[in-house]
C-alpha positions as CSV (number, residue, x, y, z in Angstrom):
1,X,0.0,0.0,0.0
2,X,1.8,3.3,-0.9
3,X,1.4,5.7,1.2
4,X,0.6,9.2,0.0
5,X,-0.1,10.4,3.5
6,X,2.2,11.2,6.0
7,X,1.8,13.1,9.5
8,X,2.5,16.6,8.7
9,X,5.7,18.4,9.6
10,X,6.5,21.8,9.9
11,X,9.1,23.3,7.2
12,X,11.3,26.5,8.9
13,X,13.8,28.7,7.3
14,X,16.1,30.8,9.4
15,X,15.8,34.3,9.0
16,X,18.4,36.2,7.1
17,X,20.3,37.2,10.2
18,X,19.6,37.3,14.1
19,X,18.7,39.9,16.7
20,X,20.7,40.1,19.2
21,X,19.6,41.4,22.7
22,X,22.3,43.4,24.3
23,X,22.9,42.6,28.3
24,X,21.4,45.7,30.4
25,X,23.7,45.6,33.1
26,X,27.1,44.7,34.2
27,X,27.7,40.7,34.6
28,X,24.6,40.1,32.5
29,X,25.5,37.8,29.2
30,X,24.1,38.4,25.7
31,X,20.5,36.7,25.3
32,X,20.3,33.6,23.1
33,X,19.9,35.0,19.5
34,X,15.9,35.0,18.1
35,X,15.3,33.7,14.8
36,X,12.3,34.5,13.0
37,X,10.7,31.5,11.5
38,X,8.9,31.6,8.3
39,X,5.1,30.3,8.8
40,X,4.1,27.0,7.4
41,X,1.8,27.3,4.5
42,X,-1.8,26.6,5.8
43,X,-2.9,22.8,5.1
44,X,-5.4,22.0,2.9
45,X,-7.7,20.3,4.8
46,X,-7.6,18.9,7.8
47,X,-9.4,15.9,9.2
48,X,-10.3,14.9,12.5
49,X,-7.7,17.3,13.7
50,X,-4.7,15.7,11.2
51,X,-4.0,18.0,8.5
52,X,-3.2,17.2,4.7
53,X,-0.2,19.2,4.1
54,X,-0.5,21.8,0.8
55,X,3.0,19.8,0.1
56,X,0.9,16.4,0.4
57,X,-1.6,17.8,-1.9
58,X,0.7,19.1,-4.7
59,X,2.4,15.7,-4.6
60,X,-1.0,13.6,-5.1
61,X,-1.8,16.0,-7.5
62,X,1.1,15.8,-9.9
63,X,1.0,12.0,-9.4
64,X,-2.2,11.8,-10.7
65,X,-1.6,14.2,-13.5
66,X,1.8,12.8,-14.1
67,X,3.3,15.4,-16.6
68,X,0.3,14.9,-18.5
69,X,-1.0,18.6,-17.9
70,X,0.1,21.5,-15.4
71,X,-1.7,21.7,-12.3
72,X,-2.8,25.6,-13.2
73,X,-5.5,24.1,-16.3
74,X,-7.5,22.2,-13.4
75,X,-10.7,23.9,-12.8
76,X,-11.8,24.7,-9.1
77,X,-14.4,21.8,-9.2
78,X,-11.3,19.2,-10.4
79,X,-9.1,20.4,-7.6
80,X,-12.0,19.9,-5.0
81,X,-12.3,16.5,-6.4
82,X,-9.1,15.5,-6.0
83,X,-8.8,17.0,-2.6
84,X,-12.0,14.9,-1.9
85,X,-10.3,11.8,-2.8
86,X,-7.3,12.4,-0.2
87,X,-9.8,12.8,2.6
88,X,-11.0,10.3,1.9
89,X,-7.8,8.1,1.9
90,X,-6.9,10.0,5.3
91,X,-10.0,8.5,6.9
92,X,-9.6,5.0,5.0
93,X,-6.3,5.2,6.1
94,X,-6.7,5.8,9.6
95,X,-9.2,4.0,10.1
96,X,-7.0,1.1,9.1
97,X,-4.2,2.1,11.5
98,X,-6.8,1.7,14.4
99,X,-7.9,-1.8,13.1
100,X,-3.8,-2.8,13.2
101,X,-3.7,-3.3,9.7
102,X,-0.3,-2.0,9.7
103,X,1.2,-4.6,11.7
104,X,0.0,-7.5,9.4
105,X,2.8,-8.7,8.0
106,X,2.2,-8.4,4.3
107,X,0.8,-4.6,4.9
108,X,4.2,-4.0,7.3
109,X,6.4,-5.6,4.6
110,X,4.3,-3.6,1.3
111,X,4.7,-0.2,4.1
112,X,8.8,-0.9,4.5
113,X,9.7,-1.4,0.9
114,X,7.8,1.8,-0.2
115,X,9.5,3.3,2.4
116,X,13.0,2.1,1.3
117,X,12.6,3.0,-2.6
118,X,11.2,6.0,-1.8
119,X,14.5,6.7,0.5
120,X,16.8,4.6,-2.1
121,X,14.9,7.2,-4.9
122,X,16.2,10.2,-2.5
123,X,19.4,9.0,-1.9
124,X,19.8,8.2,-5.7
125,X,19.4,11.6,-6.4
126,X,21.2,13.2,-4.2
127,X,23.9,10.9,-5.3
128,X,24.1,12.1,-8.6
129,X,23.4,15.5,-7.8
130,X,26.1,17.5,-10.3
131,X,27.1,13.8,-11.9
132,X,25.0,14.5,-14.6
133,X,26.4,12.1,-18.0
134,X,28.9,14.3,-20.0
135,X,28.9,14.2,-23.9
136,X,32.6,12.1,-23.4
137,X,30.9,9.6,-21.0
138,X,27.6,9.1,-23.6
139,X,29.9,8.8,-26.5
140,X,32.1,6.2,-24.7
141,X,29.1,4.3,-24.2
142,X,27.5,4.5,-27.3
143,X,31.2,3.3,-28.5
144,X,31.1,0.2,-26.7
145,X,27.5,-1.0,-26.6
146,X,27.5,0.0,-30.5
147,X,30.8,-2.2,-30.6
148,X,28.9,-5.3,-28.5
149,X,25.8,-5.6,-30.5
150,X,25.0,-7.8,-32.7
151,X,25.6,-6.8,-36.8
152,X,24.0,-9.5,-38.2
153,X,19.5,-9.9,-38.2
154,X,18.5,-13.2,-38.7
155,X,14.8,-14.5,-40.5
156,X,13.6,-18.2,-39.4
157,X,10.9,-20.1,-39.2
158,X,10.5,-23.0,-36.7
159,X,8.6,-26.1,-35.6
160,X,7.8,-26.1,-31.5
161,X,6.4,-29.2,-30.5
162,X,6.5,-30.9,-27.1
163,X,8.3,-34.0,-27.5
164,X,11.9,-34.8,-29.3
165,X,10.5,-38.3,-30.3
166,X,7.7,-35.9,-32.1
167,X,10.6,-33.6,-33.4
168,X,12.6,-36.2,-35.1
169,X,9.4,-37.5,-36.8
170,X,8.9,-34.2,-38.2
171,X,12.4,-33.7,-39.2
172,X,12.8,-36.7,-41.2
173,X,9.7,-35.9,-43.1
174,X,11.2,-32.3,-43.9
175,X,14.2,-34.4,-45.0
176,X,11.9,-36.5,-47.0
177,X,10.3,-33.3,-48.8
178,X,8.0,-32.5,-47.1
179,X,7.2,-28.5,-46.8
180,X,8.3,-26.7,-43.3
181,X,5.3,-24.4,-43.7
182,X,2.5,-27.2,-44.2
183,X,4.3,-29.0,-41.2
184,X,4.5,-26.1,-38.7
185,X,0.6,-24.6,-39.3
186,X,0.0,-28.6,-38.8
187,X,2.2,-29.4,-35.5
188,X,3.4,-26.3,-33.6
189,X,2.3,-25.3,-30.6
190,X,4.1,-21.8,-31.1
191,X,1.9,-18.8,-32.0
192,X,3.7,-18.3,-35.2
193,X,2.2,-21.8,-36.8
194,X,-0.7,-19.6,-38.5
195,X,2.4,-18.4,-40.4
196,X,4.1,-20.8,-41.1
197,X,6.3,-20.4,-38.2
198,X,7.5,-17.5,-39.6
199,X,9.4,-15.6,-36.7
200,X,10.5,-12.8,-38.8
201,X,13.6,-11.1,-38.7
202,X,15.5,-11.3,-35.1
203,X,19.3,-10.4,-33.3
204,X,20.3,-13.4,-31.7
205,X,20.0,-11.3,-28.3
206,X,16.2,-11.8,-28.6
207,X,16.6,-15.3,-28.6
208,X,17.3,-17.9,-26.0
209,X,20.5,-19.0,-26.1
210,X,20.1,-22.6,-27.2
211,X,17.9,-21.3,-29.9
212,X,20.2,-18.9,-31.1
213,X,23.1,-20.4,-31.0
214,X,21.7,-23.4,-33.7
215,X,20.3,-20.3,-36.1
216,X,23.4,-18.9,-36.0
217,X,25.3,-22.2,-37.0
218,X,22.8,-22.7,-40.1
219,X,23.4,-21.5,-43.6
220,X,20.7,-19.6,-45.9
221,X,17.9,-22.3,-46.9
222,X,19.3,-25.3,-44.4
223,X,17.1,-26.9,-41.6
224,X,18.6,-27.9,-38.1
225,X,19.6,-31.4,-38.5
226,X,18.5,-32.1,-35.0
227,X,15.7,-30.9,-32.2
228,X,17.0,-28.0,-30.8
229,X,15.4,-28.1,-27.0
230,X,14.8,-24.9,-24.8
231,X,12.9,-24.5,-21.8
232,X,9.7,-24.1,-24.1
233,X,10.1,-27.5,-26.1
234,X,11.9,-28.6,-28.7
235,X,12.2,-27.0,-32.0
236,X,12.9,-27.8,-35.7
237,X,14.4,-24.3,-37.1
238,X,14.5,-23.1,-41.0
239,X,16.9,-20.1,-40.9
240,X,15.5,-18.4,-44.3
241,X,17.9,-15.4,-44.8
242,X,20.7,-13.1,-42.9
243,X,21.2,-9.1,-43.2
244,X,23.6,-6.7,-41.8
245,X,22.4,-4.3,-39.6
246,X,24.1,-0.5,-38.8
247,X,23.7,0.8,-35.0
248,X,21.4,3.2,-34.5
249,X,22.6,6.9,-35.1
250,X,23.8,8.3,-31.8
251,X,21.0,11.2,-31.7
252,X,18.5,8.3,-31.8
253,X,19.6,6.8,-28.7
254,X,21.0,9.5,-26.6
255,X,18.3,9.3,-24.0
256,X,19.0,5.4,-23.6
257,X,22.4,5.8,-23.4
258,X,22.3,8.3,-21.1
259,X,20.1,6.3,-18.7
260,X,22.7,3.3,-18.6
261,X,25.2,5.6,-18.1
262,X,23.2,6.6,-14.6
263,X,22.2,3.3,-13.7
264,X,25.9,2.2,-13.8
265,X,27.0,5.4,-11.6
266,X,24.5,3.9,-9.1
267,X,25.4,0.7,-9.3
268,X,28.8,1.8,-8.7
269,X,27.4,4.3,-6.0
270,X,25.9,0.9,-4.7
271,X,29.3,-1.4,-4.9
272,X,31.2,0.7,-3.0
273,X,28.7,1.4,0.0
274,X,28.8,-2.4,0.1
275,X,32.1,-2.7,0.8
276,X,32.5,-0.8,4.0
277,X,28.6,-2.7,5.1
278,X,28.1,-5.8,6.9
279,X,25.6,-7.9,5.1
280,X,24.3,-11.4,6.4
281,X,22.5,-13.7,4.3
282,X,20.4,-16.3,5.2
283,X,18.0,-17.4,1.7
């Protein structure tokens, strides 16, 4: 259950500089300095004396909306709607907290792991804070994944049935003559059968390794000369034909790139915060 409420808090800013009381007589020390605090912003509700924060609010809000349209084009009505709907989770809510529903253990466990992504997600940030992917680091990326993928597409058809003794049959009658297409709409249990088996055209990446490994060994036109089994069955593979592929322009995939790029800082980030921790296991 994620939790959009949370008891409010009170957000202070220190005044841009202190007022200091001088002493009025001899021996008498200077009075503790007095900093002027900047009022909360009035909640926007409140509900059995707990108030839903204007912070809460804005937050629910652009969750729902979700970048989909600014807050500002919300009519009066819509906003009163939504602010409806968190009351209503506020009494839900604690209503639920009174019952103990928080200390079941699948409720405590959903509770604790929003918690920790939500701190992980704040962490995350603050981590990379100023460690924003430069142009060298995208380009070096781009440079080896580019280098890693694969160049050649491959077009196959198959046979999945779920039995080798069924598999063989089937392969000595395609070694007999008869036609892969008529064989796979007849036998296989693969959604592509209404085509043939057609898969189309595919990297090996896409594929399971088995699989891939025996379309890559085949030349244009030739049939595996044994079952090939995966964890979905066994298959009898056509490969058909084989094109080389270019990598994506650079411009096309910046956004990707840049992604991994952050998601190996944090793993990194990650690694090393492991190394100075003490973990026990016990799966």
């Amino acid at each position: 259950m994620t939790q959009f409420l949370s008891p409010s808090w009170t957000r202070l800013s220190a005044a841009a500089g202190a007022v200091l009381l001088s002493a009025c007589g001899k021996g008498q020390q200077a009075a503790a300095p007095v900093v002027a605090a900047t009022p909360a912003p009035a909640p926007v509700a409140t509900v059995n004396g707990t108030p839903i924060s204007r912070a809460d609010y804005d937050f629910y809000l652009n969750t729902l909306l979700a970048g989909k349209k600014p807050p500002s084009e919300l009519t009066t009505d819509q906003k009163n709607q939504i602010l409806d709907e968190l009351v209503s989770m506020q009494l839900i809510g604690t209503q639920a907290q009174k019952d103990g529903l928080d200390k079941q253990p699948d409720v405590a466990a959903r509770l604790e792991v929003t918690r920790l992504r939500l701190m992980a997600d704040a962490g995350s940030q603050k981590y990379l804070k100023g460690k924003e992917p430069t142009d060298q680091e995208l380009h070096a990326e781009y440079d080896s994944q580019t280098a890693a993928m694969d160049k050649t597409e491959y077009h196959a058809r198959h046979i999945l049935v779920p039995t080798k003794e069924l598999a063989d049959q089937l392969t000595k009658r395609i070694k007999g003559g008869a036609k892969f297409e008529d064989l796979a709409k007849a036998n296989s249990i693969d959604g592509s059968k209404t085509n043939g088996g057609d898969l189309g055209w595919f990297t090996p990446a896409r594929m399971v390794k088995p699989f891939a490994d025996a379309v890559k060994a085949l030349k244009k036109g030739e049939v595996t000369a044994d079952p090939v089994q995966t964890q979905f069955g066994w298959h009898i593979i056509k490969l058909e034909d084989t094109r080389e592929v270019a990598p994506p322009p650079f411009d096309k995939v910046k956004e990707q790139v840049s992604n991994f790029v952050v998601q190996k800082k944090l793993q990194a980030y990650a690694d090393e915060l492991k190394k100075t921790a003490k973990i026990d296991k016990s799966l």
